[in-house]
C-alpha positions as CSV (number, residue, x, y, z in Angstrom):
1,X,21.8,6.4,12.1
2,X,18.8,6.6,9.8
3,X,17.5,10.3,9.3
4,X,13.6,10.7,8.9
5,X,10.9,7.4,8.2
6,X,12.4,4.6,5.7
7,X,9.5,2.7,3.3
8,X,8.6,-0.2,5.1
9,X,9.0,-1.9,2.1
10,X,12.6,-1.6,1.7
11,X,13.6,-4.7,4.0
12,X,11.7,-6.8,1.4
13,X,13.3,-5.3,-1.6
14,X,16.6,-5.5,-0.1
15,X,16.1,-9.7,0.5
16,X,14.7,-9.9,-2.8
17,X,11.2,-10.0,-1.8
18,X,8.9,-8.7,-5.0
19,X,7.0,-5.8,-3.6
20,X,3.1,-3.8,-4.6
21,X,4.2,-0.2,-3.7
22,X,0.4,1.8,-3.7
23,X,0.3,4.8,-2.7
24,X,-1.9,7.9,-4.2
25,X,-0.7,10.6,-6.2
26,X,0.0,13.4,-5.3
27,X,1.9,11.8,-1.7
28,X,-0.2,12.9,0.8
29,X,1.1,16.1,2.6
30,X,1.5,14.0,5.9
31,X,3.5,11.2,4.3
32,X,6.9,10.1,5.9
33,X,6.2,12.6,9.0
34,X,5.5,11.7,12.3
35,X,1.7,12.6,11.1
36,X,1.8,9.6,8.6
37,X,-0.5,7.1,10.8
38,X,-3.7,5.7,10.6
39,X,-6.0,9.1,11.6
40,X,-4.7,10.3,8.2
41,X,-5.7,7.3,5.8
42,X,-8.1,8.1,3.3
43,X,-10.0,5.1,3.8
44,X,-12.3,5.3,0.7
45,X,-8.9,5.1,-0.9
46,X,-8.3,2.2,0.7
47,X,-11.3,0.8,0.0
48,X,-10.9,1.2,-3.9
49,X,-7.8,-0.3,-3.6
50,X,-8.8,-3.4,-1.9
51,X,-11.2,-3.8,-4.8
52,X,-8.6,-3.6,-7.0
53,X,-6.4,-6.0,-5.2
54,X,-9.1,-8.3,-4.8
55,X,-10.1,-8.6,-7.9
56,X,-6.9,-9.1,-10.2
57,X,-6.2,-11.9,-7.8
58,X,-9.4,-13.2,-8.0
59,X,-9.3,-13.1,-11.9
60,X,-5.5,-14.0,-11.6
61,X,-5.9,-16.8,-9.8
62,X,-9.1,-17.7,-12.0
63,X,-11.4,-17.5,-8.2
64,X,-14.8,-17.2,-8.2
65,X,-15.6,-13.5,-7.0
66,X,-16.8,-13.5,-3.7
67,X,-19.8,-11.1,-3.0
């Protein structure tokens, strides 16, 4: 029986799946405890990362940049 919260990203790695692990540094306090849910997501965080995301794809993919 699994102790504690697994990465959800684990199931991918383990079929070969690349994964994008983000997560901020330092791990946030609530991380992997039963307080980890959406109430404690930074979501400026979030935000910045989206922007990130969005736009190495975009420039990846050679997109035009949607406003």
């Amino acid at each position: 029986m699994m102790q504690g919260i697994e990465d959800d990203h684990i199931p991918f790695i383990d079929r070969g799946v690349p994964v994008l692990h983000l997560i901020p540094l330092p791990f946030p306090p609530q991380w992997h405890t039963l307080e980890d849910n959406l109430e404690n997501v930074d979501m400026r965080t979030v935000r910045d990362l989206q922007l990130l995301v969005a736009g190495f794809v975009s420039r990846y993919l050679v997109l035009n940049p949607v406003a």
